[in-house]
N, C-alpha and C positions, 0 to 999 in steps of 0.2 A: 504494500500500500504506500502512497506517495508521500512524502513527508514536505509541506512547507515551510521557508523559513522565511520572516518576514519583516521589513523594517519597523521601528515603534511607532504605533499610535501616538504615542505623546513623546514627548520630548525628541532628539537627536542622536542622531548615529553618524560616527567618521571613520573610516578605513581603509586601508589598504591590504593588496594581496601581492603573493610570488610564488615563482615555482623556482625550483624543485622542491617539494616539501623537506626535504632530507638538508636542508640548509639550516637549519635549527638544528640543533641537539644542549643537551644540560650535562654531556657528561663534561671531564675535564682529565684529560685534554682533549680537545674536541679531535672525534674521529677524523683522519684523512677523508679529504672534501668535502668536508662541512665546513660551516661558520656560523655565526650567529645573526640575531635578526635584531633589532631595533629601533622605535619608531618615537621620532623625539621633535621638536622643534624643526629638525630640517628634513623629518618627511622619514620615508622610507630606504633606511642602510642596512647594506648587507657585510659583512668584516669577514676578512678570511677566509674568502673562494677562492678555488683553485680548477685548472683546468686539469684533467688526469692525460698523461700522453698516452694510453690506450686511446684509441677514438669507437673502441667499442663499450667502453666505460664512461663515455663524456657525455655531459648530460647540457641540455638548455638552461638559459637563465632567464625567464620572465618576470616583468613587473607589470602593474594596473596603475593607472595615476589614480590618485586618493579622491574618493567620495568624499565629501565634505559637507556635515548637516543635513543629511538625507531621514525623509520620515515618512514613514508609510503614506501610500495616498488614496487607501479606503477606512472606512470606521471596524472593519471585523474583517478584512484581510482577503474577502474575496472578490474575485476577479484585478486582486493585484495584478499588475504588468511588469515587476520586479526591475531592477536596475541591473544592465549590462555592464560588465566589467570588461573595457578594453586593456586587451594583454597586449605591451609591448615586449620585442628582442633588448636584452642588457648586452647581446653578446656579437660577434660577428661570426658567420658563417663560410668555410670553406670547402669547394668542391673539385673535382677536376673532370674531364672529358681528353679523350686521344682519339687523333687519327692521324693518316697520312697524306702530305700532299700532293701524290700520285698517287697511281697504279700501282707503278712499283711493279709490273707484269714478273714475274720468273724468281721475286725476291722476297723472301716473309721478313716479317719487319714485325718482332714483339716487345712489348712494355714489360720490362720485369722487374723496376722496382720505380717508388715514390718517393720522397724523403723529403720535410718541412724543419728545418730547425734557426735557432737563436733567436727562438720568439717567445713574448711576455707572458707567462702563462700564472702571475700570483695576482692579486688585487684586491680593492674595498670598493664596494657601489653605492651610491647613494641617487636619490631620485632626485635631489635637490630642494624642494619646497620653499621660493622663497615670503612667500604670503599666504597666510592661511584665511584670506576673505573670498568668500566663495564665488562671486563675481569676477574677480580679479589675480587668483593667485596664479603662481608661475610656478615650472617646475624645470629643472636645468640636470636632467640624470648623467653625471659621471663618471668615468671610472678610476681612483688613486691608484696607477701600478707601481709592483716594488720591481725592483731592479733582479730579481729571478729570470732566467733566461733556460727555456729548455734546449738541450742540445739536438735533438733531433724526435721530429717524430715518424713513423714509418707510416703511410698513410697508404701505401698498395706495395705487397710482394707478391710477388706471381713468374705467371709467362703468360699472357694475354695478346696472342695473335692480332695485329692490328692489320685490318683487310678494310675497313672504313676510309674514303677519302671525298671531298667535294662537300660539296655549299650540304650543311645541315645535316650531315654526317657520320657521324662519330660514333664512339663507344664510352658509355658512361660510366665513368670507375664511381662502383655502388660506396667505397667506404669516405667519408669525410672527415670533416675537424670542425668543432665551436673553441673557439679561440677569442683571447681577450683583445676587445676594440686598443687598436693601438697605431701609433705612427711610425712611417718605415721611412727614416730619413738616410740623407749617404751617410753618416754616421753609424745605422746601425748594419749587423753582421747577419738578419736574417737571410734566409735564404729556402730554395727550391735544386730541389736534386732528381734527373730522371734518371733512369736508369732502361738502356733499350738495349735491341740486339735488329743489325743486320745480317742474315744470311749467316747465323751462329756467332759473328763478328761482334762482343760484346762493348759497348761504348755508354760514356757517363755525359751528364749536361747538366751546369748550376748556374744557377742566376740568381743574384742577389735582388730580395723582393724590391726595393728602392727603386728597378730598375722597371717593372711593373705600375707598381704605385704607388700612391707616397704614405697611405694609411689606408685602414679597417674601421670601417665607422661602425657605431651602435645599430643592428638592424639592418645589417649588411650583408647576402649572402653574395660572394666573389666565386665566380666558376670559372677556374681555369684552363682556356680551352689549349692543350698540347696536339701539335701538328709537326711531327716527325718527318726530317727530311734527311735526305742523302750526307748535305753540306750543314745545316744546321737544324735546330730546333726553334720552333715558333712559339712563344706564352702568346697568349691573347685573353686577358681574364675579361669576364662580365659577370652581370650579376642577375640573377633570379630565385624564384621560388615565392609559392605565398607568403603573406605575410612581412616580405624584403622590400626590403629600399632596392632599386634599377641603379647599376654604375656600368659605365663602359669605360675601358680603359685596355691598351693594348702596348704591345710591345714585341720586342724578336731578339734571341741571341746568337752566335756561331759557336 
């Protein structure tokens, strides 16, 4: 049977939500990838997330900007219409795509490894709140990273025959990355590593992210499109998915 739950007849109610649930905990020391939760004066902070470099253990970071003095709007709760709670991304997302840009007729050409490393993976969120009048307040969500740098993350190992080439093409590498919003300036050392094979001929290709783009915004998903060639390797990152912010941004190495 359906359980309602309802804002108050009288007086007010203000809150906010997030996901992962498992962002909270009471023990101490808080379990690896948790943090805790607290909602003060500047709204909604999250302390001490972390990103896990399995990408089959990495989890989303969602927030809801804050309801603020919401009160039921029937006298006995039926036919409430209830308040939607829009969930934003805290986090940036990444993806990848390969293929080739030939035929390539008589020559197999396979992907066999991915590799993402010297990127920010510690941080504290904060939604920002700087007015809490309901007409007017603001809300500025983001992210304090610490200076943690993971060395590498392995985002595809395989041997993935790449037989895909031409406009809209490709072969979708299923595993990705949620990775913390951050800036890739020439300063920093991240970087992208493919790993392919011609005609059993093994050979490597790294590009420093700087050289793609200059950051990962909040609500960003970045799909990296690889186009495997004779003489070089092509990035071409874009961005989709629901719920994502659109970037187009492009680039190519030898």
């Amino acid at each position: 049977y359906p359980v309602g739950y309802y804002f108050p007849m009288s007086g007010y109610l203000s809150f906010a939500a997030y996901s992962p649930f498992r962002a909270h905990s009471t023990e101490t020391p808080q379990p690896a990838g948790t943090g805790q939760i607290s909602y003060g004066a500047d709204g909604l902070t999250i302390t001490g997330f972390s990103i896990p470099g399995d990408p089959t253990k990495q989890y989303d970071l969602m927030f809801s900007e804050r309801i603020y003095d919401m009160q039921s709007s029937t006298g006995d709760g039926d036919g409430y219409e209830g308040m939607d709670l829009e969930f934003q991304h805290a986090l940036s997302s990444i993806k990848f795509n390969v293929q080739k840009k030939e035929a390539y007729d008589g020559d197999e050409v396979k992907l066999t490894g991915i590799r993402l490393g010297k990127v920010q993976y510690k941080g504290s969120f904060a939604e920002g709140i700087t007015n809490e009048k309901p007409a007017d307040f603001e809300h500025n969500p983001t992210w304090d990273l610490t200076d943690d740098l993971h060395d590498s993350y392995t985002v595809f190992s395989g041997s993935l025959p790449v037989t895909q080439y031409g406009l809209n093409n490709y072969h979708d590498i299923g595993q990705g990355l949620i990775l913390m919003p951050q800036v890739l300036t020439t300063n920093c050392d991240a970087y992208i590593t493919v790993d392919y094979s011609v005609n059993s001929t093994e050979m490597t290709a790294t590009v420093r992210l700087h050289e793609l783009t200059d950051k990962w915004e909040i609500g960003t998903r970045y799909t990296y499109n690889i186009i495997l060639q004779y003489d070089k390797i092509t990035f071409g990152p874009t961005a989709d998915g629901a719920g994502w912010d659109d970037v187009n941004v492009g680039a190519s190495i030898k």
